[in-house]
C-alpha positions, 0 to 999 in steps of 0.5 A: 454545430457546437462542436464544430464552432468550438474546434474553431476556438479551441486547439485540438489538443485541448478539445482532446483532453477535455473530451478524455478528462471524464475518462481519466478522472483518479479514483481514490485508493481502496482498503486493504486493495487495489482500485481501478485507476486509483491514485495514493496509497490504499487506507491505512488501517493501522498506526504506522501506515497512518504515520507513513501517509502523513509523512508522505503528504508533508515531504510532498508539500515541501516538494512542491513548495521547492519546485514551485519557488524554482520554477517561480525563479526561472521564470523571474531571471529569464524575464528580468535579465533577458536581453532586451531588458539587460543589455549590459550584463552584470559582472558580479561573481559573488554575493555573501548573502545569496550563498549562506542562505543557499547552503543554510536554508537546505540544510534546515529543510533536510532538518525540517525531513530528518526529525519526523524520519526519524521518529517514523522509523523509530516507531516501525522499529519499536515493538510493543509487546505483541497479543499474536505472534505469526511466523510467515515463510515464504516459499516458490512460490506461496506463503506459510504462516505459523501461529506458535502459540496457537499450534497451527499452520495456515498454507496460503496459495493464489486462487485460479480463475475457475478456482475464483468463481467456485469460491463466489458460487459458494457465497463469498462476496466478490469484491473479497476475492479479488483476481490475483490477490485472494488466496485459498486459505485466508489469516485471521487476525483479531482486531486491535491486537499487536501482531508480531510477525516473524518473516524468513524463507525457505529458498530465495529472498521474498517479501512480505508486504501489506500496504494497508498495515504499512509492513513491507520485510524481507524474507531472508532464508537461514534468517528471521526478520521482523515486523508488527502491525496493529490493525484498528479496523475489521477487513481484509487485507491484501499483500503481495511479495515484493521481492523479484523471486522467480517466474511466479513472483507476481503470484503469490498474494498474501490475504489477512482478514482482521476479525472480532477476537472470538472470530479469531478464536473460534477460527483457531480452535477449527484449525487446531481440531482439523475440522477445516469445514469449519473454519471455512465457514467461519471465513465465509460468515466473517466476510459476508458480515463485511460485505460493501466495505470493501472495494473491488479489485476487479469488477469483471462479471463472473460466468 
């Protein structure tokens, strides 16, 4: 019965949308991963991801300022010079003041966009002297990445499904081995450190990219290009290349878990000693020491 009087009142379309809106509500973005029906970036975790956000949201106030007072203006003109209440058109072809302010006022919003452009890239473009250095190299289609100083060398490929299931089974929380972003072997990092990551490749153009580092490079083959990041909160973090480089392009993640420094120590000194029984473990303990800060990914149940 309320139903039924209401869609007398009320439009179709907008029963419909009322009926959907619960259905559509946004969610808000996770750290260091996807959400489902998500809306903004995913936490940032580190200065310069912070910078880019706050960059993003005051570029977009100017937007939405401009659209606003366009929109505003139309709807002034078409009511004030309509034809009923403008029988006789005006003949005015110019109007010295409208045009400066039309040509000074962008040019101060362009201004107003440029100096805090600038500083962001300046700060994404000045490297503090690193505590880790990492090489990464992209191949078709997985991830490498080298720690010079350490002397070890982490392979980093996706894990499949049934893959993804054993790693649960055997005590990982699933909300950290996300469908089509956790990896077999996961890079630590230490918490609080400059990390300088040095990217190339050994075949096409990839990309490594983390948004919540807010590092996004090309790998270049026969170059070295470069990035930082300062992760200032323990996690894990996903990335994916970001660079149209073949068939398994959508394929080849890329997983940093951030860590306390002895962690990452402990971790570095397994892998150097080939004991990878070890170092798994410790991945093992360092993600369960995290569980419920993460948000899922994919929350499908596990067979």
């Amino acid at each position: 019965m309320v139903t039924r009087s209401l869609s007398n009142r009320m439009p179709i379309w907008l029963l419909a949308g009322l009926s959907m809106g619960p259905l559509a509500l946004p969610a808000t973005a996770g750290s260091g991963q996807p959400s489902p029906k998500q809306i903004g970036f995913q936490d940032a975790v580190t200065p310069i991801a912070e910078q880019i956000h706050a960059f993003h949201d005051y570029v977009n106030a100017i937007i939405v300022a401009i659209t606003a007072f366009v929109l505003l203006l139309l709807i002034y003109v078409m009511w004030r010079f309509s034809e009923k209440r403008n029988p006789v058109p005006s003949k005015t072809t110019h109007n010295t003041l409208i045009e400066v302010v039309w040509t000074v006022v962008p040019v101060l919003i362009l201004v107003a966009i440029a100096i805090p452009s600038f500083k962001l890239l300046y700060a994404q473009y000045t490297f503090p002297p690193p505590g880790l250095t990492i090489k990464a190299v992209g191949h078709a289609w997985n991830w490498t990445h080298e720690f010079p100083d350490q002397g070890i060398s982490v392979d980093s490929v996706m894990l499949q499904d049934d893959e993804r299931e054993a790693a649960i089974k055997a005590g990982m929380p699933p909300e950290q081995v996300p469908r089509n972003l956790a990896v077999d072997n996961e890079v630590l990092v230490p918490v609080g450190k400059v990390v300088h990551v040095l990217v190339t490749s050994t075949d096409v153009i990839h990309n490594w990219t983390v948004p919540s580092f807010g590092s996004k490079v090309d790998a270049v083959p026969g170059r070295i290009t470069a990035t930082w990041f300062q992760a200032k909160k323990e996690g894990i973090y996903f990335g994916q290349c970001s660079e149209l480089c073949g068939k398994d392009h959508a394929f080849m993640p890329i997983s940093i878990r951030v860590v306390k420094e002895q962690v990452f120590n402990d971790w570095a000194a397994a892998l150097k000693a080939r004991d990878r029984r070890k170092a798994k473990e410790i991945i093992r303990k360092a993600a369960l020491d995290l569980t419920g800060q993460s948000k899922v990914a994919d929350n499908r149940p596990v067979k």
